[in-house]
N, C-alpha and C positions, 0 to 999 in steps of 0.2 A: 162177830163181836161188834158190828157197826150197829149205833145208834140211829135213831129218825130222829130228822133236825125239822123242826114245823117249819108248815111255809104261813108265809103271808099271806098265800091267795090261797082260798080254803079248795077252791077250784084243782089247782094244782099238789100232784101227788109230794110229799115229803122225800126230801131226799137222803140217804145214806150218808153218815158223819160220824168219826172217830173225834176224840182229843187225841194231841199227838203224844206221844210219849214222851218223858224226857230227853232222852236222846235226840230226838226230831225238833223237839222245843230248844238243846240248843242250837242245833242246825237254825232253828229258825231266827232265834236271834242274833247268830251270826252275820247272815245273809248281810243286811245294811252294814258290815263293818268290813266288806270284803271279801267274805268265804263264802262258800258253801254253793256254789256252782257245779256241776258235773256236764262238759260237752264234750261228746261226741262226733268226729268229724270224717266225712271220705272227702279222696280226691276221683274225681273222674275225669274220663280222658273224652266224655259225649258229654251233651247237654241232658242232667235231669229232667223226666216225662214227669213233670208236676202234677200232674192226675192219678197218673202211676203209683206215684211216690207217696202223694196224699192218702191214697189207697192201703198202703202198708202201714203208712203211720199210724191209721183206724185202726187197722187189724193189733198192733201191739197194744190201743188201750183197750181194745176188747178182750186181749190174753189179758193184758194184769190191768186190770181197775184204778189200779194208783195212778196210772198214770192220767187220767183222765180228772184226776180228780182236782180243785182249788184248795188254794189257803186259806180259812176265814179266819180273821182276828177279831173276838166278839171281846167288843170294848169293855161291857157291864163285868164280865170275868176275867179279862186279862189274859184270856188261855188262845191258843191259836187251837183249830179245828181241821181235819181233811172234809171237804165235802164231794160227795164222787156222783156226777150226772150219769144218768142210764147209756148215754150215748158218748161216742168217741167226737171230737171237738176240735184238735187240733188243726191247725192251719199253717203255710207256708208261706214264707216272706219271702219272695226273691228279689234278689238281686241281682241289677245287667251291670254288663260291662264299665257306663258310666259311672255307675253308683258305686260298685264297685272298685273300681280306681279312685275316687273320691277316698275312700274309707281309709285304702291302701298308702294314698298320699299322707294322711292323717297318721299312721304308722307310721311312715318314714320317719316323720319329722322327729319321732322318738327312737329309734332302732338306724343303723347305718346295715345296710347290704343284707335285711332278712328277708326270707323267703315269703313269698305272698302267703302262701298256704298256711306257714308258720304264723303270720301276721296277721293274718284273719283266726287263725285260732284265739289268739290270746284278743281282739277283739272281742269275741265273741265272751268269751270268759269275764271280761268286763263289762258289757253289755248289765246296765240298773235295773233287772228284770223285779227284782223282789226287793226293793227298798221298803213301798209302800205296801204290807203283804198283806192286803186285805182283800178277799175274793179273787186273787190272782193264779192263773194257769201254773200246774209245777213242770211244765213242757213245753218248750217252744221249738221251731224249726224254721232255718233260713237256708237258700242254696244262693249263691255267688258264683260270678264270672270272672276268670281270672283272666282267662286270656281266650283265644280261637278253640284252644286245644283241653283248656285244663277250665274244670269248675269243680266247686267244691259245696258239699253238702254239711250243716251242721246240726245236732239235738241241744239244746240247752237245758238242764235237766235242772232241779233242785235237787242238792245232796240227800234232804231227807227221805226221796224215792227213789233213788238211784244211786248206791252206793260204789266202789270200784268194780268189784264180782260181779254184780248187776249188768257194769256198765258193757264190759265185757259181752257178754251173752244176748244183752240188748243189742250191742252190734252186730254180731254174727245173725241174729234172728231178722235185723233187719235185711241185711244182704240175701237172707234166703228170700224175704218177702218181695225184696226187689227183684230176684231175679228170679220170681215167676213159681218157686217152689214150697211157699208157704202155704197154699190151699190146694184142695184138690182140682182147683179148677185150674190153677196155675196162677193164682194172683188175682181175681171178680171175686170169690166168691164169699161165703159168711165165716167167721171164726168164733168159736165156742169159745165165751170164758171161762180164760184156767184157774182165775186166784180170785177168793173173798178180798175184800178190802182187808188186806194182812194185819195185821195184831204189832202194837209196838217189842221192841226189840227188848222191851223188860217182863215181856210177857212172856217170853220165847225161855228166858235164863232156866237148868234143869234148878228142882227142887234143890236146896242145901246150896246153891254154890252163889246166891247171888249177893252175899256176903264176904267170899271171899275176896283176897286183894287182889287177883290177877281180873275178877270181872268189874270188880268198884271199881280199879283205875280207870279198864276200858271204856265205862259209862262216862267217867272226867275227860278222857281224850275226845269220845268223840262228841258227847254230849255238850262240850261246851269250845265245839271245834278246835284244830289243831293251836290255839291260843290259849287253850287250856292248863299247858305246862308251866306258861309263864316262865320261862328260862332265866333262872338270876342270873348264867353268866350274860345272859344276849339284854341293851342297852336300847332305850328306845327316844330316838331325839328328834324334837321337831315332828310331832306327830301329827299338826293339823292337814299339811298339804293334803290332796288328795289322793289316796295309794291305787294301786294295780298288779293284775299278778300278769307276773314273766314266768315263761315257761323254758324250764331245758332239757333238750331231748337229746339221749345215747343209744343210737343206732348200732350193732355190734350184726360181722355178718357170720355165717358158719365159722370160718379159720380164726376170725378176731376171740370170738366167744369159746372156743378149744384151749386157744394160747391163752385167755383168761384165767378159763378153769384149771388148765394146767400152771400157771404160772404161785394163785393162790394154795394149789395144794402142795406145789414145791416149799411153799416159802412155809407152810403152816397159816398161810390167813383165809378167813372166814369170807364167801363170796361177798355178802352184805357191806362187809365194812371194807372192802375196796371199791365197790357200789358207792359206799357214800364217801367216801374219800374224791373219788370223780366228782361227786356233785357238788361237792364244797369247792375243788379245784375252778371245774368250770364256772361256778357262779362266781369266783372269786376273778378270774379271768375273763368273764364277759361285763365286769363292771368297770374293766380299765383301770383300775386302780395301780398307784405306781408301786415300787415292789418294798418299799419302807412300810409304808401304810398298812395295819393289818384289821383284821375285821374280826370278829364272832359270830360261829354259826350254828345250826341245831339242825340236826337229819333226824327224822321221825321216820319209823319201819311201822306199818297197819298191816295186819293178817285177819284172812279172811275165815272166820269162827265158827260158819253156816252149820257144819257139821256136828259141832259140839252144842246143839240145841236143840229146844224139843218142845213141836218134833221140828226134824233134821228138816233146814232148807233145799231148796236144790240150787244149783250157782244161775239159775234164769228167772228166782225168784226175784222181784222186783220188791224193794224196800230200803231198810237202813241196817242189814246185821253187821 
């Protein structure tokens, strides 16, 4: 279902181009107000083979084409576009040691006693990749030196091709690539593309149902990013500064996550809303806030739909379901 977008050199062959979907279109205008990022990160205990690693990255835009593809914002229309080049493109920023600490330092100054790893994440998540989204990559990659022992790898994705499911699966596929067991050659050799330049996610909705209210919401949620709900209890003050998003992570191991599950089903609570019960806690707790002072918060639950479309995704399809 991709369109030929003409070139300007008649020389040169026309490339593959969608408009994006709605959905995608809000994502896209999201993006400059803060959302719509998706990264991706390892930690390693060796220094990334940046040839290596370049190597795989190739191979996943040659599985799915989206990712390979830009943003075009054509002014005369107003609409944004995917445009998806023949060939895989991506590139790696790295970062040493020095630069690295530089960045780290810069984190500090905001965060007392986080973890690098943690701190270059959310870096990277604020990273102004797509303010100006016009013919811009929807993938980027850096690797970072944290220390002798620890460096870290990230994907910076845009949400409109890489949704959570995605993201998922994208990780795993990378780790096979990395370690040697994506090709039959063991990581040289060519990879067959799996996916057309996918279809928006309003193409996907079965016959009859795209009317009904449980898919319209979902199109408001994610179509005009998780800002969509506009919560009238949640108050919005002083909103010129420049915002950022913080991240927070709950780690739970075997016996924590038993006691969990046993604990919600003693009591009659539902796993979710002790889930988001934590995360209101902790955010409420990592802000310092003295214990009079109270806040407003909103927890949004996103499930993944792949299944109920058609036809059916698989969870390594690359897109926005």
């Amino acid at each position: 279902m991709a369109q030929q977008r003409g070139s300007e050199n008649p020389d040169q062959p026309s490339l593959p181009t969608r408009p994006v979907g709605g959905t995608e279109y809000g994502w896209c205008k999201a993006v400059p107000g803060g959302t719509g990022s998706t990264v991706l990160s390892l930690l390693l205990s060796k220094p990334p083979q940046i040839p290596h690693l370049q190597n795989a990255l190739h191979k996943l835009q040659i599985s799915h084409p989206i990712l390979r593809s830009k943003i075009h914002f054509d002014t005369t229309t107003n609409t944004f576009q995917f445009v998806t080049p023949p060939n895989p493109r991506v590139q790696i920023q790295p970062f040493d040691l020095q630069s690295t600490s530089q960045i780290l330092q810069t984190q500090a100054n905001d965060h007392d006693s986080i973890d690098p790893f943690h701190a270059l994440l959310e870096h990277e998540m604020n990273r102004d990749t797509w303010r100006d989204p016009n013919d811009v990559d929807v993938m980027y990659a850096s690797t970072y030196t944290i220390d002798e022992k620890r460096f870290a790898v990230f994907l910076r994705l845009h949400t409109s091709v890489c949704d959570r499911a995605a993201a998922v699966a994208l990780l795993k596929e990378l780790l096979r690539l990395v370690a040697g067991r994506g090709g039959e050659d063991g990581g040289g050799g060519e990879v067959k593309g799996g996916e057309k330049v996918n279809l928006a996610i309003e193409d996907l909705i079965p016959e009859g149902k795209k009317n009904k209210p449980f898919w319209a919401r979902g199109f408001d949620v994610l179509g005009y990013s998780l800002n969509a709900f506009r919560f009238s209890n949640l108050s919005f003050v002083n909103a010129d500064p420049p915002r950022s998003s913080r991240i927070v992570r709950l780690q739970l191991n075997a016996d924590e996550t038993k006691r969990l599950l046993d604990g919600c089903k003693s009591r009659g609570i539902k796993l979710c809303a002790a889930l988001a019960a934590a995360v209101m806690l902790a955010t409420w707790i990592s802000k310092r806030l003295p214990d009079y002072q109270t806040e407003k918060y909103a927890v949004v639950t996103l499930m993944d739909c792949r299944r109920l479309l058609e036809p059916v995704l698989s969870s390594s399809h690359c897109g926005m379901p």
